[in-house]
C-alpha positions, 0 to 999 in steps of 0.5 A, spaced: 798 939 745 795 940 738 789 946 738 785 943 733 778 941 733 774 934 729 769 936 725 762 933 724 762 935 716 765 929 712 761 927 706 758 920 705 762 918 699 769 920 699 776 918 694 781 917 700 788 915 699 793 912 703 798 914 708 804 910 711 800 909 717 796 904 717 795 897 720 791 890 719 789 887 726 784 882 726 779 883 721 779 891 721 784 895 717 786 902 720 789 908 719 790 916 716 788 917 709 787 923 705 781 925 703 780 929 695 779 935 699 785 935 703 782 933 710 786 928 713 782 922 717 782 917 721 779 910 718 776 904 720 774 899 715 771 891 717 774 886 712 768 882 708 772 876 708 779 872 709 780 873 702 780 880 702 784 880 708 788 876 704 789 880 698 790 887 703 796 884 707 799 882 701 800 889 698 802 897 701 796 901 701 800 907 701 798 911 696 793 907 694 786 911 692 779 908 694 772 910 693 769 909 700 762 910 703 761 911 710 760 916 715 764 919 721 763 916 728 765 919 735 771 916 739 769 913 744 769 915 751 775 912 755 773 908 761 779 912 765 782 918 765 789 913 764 786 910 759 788 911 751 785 917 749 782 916 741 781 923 740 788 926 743 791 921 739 786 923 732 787 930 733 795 929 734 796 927 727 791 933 725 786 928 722 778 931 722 775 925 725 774 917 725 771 915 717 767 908 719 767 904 712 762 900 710 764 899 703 770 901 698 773 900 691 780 902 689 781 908 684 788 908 682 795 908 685 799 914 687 806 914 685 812 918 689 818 918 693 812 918 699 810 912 697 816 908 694 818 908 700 813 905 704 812 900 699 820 898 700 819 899 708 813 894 706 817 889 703 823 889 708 818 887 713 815 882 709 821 879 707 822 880 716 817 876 716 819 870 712 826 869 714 826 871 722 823 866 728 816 868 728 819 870 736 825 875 733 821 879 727 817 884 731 823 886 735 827 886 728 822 891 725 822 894 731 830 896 731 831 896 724 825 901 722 822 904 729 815 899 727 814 896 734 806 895 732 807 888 732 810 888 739 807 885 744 804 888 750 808 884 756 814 885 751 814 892 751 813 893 759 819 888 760 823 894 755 821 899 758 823 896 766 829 893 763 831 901 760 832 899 753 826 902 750 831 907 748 835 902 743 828 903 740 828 910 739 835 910 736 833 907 729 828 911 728 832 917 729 837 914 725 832 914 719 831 921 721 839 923 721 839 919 713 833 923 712 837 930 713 843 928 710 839 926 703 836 933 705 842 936 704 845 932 699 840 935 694 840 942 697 848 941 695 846 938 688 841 945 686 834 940 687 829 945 689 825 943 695 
């Protein structure tokens, strides 16, 4: 358990930069940015428009800088103590608080290591999305990259009675193993951390 608090000071007016963890569903994109000043939060922003649904699903917003206005909002209360606690889940990942968006325009594109991958993992998944059965491809990604986010909720619940949950998790842990072995390969090499 994370011992961190959310704050109430975020201005109105902030410049964000994407993460790797985000998602579209619907008309809302979510997800952690990092604000200027080194805070991390949790973001919603209501699309305007199918267009603009469009452009944003078309392209990796990792790394990405925008210019938002908004304000920080309560998580909501849970309706049961067995229910998804929004506010666990924020103070998890370290963040601050929830950033409602009203309106945002992009300032530039960050370019690393970070952030090349998340634009590789999204063309992979793209490329998942055109080539799979629409039936097979949130299992695909699941499997091939640990993203069970477009698994379906009966889905999940018939793995988890079946016990193979665990194939899931094992391609995440494979990703992490590359990620040490990459890791030690340029500690070998004399590349500085």
């Amino acid at each position: 358990y994370v011992q961190h608090t959310l704050t109430n000071e975020v201005a109105k007016q902030q410049v964000i930069t994407w993460t790797d963890r985000h998602t579209i569903r619907g008309d809302t994109v979510r997800g952690f940015v990092k604000t200027a000043g080194g805070q991390k939060l949790y973001v919603t922003y209501e699309m305007k428009s199918e267009d603009e649904k469009a452009q944003l699903q078309a392209i990796s917003l990792a790394g990405r800088t925008f210019v938002a206005t908004g304000e920080l909002v309560a998580p909501r209360t849970p309706n049961h103590m067995y229910s998804f606690q929004m506010i666990d889940y924020i103070r998890s990942h370290r963040a601050q608080g929830i950033y409602e968006i009203t309106s945002w325009y992009e300032q530039s594109s960050k370019h690393s290591i970070a952030t090349f991958l998340a634009k590789w993992r999204f063309q992979l998944n793209e490329r998942i999305d055109r080539i799979f059965p629409e039936s097979i491809a949130p299992e695909a990604k699941a499997l091939l990259f640990g993203d069970q986010q477009e698994t379906e909720e009966e889905a999940q619940r018939a793995y988890l009675a079946l016990g193979i949950t665990h194939l899931f998790a094992i391609s995440g842990l494979h990703i992490a193993l590359l990620a040490w072995l990459l890791y030690e390969a340029m500690i070998i090499c004399r590349v500085r951390k």
